[in-house]
The first five atom37 places (N, CA, C, CB, O) and aatype in JSON, in Angstrom:
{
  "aatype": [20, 20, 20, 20, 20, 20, 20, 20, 20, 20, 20, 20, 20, 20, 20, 20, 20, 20, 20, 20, 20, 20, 20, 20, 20, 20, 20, 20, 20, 20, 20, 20, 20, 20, 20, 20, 20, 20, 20, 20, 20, 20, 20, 20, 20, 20, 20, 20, 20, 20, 20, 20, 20, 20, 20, 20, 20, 20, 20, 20, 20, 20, 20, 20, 20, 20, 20, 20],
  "atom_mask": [
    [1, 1, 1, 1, 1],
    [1, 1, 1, 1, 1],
    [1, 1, 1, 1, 1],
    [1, 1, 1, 1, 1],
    [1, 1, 1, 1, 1],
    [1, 1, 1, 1, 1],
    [1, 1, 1, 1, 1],
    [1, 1, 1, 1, 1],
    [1, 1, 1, 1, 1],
    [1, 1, 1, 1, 1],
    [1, 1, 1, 1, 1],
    [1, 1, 1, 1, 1],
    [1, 1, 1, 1, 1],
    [1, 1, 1, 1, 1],
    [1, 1, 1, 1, 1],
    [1, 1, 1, 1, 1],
    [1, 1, 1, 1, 1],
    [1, 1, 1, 1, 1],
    [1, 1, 1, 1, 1],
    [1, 1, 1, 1, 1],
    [1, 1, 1, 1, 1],
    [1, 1, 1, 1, 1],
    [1, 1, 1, 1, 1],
    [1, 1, 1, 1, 1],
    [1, 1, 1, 1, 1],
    [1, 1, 1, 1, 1],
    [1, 1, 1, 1, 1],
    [1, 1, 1, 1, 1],
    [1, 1, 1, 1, 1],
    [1, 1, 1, 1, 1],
    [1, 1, 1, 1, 1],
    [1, 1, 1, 1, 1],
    [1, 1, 1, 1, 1],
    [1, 1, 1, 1, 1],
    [1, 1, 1, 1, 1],
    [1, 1, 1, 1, 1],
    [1, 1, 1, 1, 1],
    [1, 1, 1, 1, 1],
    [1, 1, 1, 1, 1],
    [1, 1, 1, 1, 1],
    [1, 1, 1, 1, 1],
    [1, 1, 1, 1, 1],
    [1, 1, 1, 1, 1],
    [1, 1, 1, 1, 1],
    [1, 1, 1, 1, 1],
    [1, 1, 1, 1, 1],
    [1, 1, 1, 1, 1],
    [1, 1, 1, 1, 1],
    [1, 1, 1, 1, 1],
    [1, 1, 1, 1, 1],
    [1, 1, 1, 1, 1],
    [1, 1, 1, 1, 1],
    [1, 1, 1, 1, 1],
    [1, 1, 1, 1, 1],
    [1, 1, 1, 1, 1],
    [1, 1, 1, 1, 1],
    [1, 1, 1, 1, 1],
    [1, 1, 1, 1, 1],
    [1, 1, 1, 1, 1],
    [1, 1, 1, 1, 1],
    [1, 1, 1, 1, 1],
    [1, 1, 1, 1, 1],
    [1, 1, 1, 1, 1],
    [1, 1, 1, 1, 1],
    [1, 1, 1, 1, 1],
    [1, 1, 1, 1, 1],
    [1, 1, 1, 1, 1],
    [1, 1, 1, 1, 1]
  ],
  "atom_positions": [
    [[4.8, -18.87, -0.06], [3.75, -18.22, -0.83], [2.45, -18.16, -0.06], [3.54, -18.95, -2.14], [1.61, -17.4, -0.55]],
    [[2.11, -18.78, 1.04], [1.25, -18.96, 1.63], [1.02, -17.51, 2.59], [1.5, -20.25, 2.2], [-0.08, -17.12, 3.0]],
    [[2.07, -16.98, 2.78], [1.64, -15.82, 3.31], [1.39, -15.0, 2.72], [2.19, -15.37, 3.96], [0.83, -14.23, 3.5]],
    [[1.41, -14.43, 1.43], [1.34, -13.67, 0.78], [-0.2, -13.85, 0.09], [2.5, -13.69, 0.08], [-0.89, -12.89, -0.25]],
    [[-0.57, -15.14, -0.03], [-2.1, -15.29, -0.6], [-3.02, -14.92, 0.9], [-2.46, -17.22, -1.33], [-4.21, -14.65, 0.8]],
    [[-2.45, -14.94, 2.07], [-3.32, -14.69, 3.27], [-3.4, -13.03, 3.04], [-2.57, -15.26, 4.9], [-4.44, -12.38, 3.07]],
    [[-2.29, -12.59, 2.85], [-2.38, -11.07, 3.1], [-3.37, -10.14, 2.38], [-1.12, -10.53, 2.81], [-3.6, -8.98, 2.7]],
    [[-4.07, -10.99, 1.1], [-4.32, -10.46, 0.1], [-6.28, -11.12, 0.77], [-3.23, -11.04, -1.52], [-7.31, -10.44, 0.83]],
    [[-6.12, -12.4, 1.07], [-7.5, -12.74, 1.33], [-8.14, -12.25, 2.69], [-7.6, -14.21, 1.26], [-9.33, -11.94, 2.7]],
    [[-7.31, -12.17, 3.95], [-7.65, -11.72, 4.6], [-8.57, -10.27, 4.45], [-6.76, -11.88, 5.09], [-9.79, -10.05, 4.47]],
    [[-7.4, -9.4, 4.3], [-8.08, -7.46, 4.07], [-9.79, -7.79, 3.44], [-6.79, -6.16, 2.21], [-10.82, -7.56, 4.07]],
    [[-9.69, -8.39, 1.97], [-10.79, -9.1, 0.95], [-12.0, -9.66, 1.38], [-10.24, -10.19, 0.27], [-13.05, -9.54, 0.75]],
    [[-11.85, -10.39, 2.65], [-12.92, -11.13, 3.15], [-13.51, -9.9, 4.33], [-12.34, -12.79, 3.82], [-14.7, -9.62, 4.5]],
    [[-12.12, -9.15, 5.19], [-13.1, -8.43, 6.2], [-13.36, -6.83, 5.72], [-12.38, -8.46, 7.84], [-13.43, -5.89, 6.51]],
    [[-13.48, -6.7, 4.16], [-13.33, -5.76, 3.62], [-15.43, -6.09, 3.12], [-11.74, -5.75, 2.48], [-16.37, -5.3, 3.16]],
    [[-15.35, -7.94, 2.62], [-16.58, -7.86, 2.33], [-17.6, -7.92, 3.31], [-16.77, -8.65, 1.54], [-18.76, -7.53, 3.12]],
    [[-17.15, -8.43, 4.41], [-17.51, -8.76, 5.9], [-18.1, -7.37, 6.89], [-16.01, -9.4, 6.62], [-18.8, -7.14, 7.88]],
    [[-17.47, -6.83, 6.1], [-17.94, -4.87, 6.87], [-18.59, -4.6, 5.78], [-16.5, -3.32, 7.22], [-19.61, -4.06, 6.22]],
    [[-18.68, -4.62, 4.5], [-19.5, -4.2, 3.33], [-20.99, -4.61, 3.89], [-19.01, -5.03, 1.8], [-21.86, -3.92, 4.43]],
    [[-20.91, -6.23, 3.49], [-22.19, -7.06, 4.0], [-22.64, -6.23, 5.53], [-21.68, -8.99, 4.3], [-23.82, -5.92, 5.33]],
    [[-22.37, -5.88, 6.51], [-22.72, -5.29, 7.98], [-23.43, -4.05, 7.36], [-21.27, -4.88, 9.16], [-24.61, -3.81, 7.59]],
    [[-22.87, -3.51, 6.79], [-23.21, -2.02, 7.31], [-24.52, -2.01, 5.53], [-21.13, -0.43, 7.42], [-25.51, -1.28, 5.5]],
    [[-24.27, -2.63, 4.76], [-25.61, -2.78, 3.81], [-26.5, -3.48, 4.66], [-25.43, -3.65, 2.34], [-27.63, -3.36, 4.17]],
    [[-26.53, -4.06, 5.58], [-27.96, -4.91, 6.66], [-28.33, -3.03, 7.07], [-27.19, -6.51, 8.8], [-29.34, -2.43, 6.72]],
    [[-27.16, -2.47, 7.86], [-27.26, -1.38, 8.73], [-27.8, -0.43, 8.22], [-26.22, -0.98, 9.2], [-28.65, 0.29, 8.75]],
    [[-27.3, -0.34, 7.06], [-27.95, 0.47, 6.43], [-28.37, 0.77, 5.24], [-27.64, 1.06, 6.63], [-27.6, 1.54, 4.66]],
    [[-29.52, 0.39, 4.48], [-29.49, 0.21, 2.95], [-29.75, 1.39, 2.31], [-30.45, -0.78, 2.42], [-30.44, 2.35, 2.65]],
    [[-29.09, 1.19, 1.35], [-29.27, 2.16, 0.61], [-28.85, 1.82, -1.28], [-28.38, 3.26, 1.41], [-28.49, 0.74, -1.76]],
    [[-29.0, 2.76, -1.8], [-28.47, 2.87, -3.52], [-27.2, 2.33, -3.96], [-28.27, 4.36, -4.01], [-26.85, 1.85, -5.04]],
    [[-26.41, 2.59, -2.5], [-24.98, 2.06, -3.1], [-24.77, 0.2, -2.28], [-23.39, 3.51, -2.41], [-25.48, -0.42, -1.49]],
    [[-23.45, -0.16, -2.97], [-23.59, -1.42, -2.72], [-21.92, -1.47, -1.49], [-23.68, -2.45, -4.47], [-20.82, -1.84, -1.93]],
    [[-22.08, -1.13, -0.36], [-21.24, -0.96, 0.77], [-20.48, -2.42, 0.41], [-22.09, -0.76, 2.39], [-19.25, -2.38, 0.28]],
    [[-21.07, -3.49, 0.27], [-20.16, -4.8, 0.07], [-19.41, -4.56, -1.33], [-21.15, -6.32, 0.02], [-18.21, -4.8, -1.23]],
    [[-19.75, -4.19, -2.46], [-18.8, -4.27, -3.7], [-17.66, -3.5, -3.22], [-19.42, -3.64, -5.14], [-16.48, -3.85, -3.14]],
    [[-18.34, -2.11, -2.85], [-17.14, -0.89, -2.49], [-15.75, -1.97, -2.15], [-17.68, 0.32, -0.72], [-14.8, -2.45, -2.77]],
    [[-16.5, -1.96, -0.36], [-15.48, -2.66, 0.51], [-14.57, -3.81, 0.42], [-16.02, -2.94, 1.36], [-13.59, -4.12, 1.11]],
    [[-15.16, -4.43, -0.69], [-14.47, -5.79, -1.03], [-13.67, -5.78, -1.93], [-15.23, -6.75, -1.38], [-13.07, -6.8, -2.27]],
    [[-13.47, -4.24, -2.66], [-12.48, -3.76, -3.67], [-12.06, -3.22, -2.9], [-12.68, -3.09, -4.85], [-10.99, -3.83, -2.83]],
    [[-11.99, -2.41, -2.08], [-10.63, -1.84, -1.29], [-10.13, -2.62, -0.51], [-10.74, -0.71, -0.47], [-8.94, -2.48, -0.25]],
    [[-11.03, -3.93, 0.24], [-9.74, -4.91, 0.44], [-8.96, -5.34, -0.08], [-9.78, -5.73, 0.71], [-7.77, -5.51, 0.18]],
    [[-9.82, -5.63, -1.2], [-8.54, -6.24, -2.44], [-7.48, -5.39, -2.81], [-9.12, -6.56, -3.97], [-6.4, -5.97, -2.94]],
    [[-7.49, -4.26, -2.99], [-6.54, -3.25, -3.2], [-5.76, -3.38, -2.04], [-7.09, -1.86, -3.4], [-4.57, -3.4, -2.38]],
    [[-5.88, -3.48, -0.91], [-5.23, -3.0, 0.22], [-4.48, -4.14, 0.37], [-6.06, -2.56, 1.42], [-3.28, -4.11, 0.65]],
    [[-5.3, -5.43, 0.14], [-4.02, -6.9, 0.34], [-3.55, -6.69, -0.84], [-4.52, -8.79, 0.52], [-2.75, -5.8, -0.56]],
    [[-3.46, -6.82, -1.89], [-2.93, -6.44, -3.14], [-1.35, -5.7, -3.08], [-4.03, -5.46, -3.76], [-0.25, -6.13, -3.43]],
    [[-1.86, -4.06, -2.32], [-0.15, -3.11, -1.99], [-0.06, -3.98, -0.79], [-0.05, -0.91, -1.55], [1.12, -3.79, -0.49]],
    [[-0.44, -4.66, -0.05], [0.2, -5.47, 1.27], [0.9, -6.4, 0.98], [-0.65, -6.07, 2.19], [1.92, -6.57, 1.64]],
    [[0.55, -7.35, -0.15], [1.91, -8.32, -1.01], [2.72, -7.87, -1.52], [1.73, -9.11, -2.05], [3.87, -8.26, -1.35]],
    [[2.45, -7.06, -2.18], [3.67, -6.13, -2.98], [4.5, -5.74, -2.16], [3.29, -4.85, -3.71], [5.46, -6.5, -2.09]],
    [[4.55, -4.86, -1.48], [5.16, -4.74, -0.1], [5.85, -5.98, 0.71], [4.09, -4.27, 0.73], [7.04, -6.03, 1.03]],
    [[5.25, -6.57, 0.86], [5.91, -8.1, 1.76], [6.92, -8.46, 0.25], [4.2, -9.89, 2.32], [8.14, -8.31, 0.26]],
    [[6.22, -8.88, -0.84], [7.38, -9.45, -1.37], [8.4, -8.18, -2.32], [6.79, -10.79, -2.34], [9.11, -8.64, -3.21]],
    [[8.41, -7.27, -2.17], [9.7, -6.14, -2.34], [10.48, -6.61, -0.87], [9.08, -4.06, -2.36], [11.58, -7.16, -0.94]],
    [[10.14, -6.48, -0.18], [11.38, -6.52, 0.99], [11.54, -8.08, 1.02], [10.92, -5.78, 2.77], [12.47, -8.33, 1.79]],
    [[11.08, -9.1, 0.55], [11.76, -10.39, 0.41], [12.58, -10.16, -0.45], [11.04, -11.52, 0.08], [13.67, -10.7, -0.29]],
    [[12.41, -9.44, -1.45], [13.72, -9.37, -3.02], [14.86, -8.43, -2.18], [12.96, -8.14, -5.04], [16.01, -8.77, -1.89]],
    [[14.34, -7.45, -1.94], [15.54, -6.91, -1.38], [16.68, -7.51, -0.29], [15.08, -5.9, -0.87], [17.85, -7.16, -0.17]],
    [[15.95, -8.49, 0.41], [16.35, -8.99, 1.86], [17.54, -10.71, 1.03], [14.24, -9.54, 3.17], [18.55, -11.28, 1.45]],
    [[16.71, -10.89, -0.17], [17.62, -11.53, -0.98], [18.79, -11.03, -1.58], [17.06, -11.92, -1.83], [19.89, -11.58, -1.49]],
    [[18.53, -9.92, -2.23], [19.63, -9.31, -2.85], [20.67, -9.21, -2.03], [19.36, -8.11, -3.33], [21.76, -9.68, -2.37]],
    [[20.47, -8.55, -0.79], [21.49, -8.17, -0.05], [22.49, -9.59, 0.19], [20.87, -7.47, 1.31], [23.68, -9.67, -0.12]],
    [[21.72, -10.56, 0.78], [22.02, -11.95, 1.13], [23.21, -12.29, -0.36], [20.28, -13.05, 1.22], [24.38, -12.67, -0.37]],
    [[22.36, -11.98, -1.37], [23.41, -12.79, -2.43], [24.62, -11.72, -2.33], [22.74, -13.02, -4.3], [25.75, -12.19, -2.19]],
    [[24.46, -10.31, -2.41], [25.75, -9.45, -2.26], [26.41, -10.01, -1.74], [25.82, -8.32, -1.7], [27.41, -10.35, -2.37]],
    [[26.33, -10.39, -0.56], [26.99, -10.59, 1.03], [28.19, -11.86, 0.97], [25.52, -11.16, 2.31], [29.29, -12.08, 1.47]],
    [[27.02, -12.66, -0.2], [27.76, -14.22, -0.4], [29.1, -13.91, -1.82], [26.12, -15.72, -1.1], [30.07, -14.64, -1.99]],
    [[28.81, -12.78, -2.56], [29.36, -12.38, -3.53], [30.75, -11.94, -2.69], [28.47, -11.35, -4.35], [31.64, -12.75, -2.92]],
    [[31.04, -11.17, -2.05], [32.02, -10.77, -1.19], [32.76, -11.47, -0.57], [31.68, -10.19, -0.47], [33.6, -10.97, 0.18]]
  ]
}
């Protein structure tokens, strides 16, 4: 499970990490860190989902295999 909480914090942190940069870089009305730190989250978010669909699948097959 440990990889799957990285996949999700990683994107999240350098999602707020470029938000925070570019609001120094450049300020303005909008908030570049909220944006960015929701599309990390989104992005590790389908990046677990993804990792753990092909663990279920990579199981399934495994139990077929043992079924046979």
């Amino acid at each position: 499970m440990g990889v799957i909480g990285w996949s999700v914090v990683v994107p999240t942190l350098l999602g707020a990490a470029l938000g925070l940069w570019l609001d120094r870089r450049y300020p303005g009305g909008r908030s570049w860190t909220l944006a960015l730190l929701l599309a990390g989250l989104t992005l590790g978010c389908l990046n677990a989902w993804h990792w753990v669909s092909q663990e279920d699948q990579a199981m399934r097959e495994e139990q077929e295999n043992d079924d046979e």
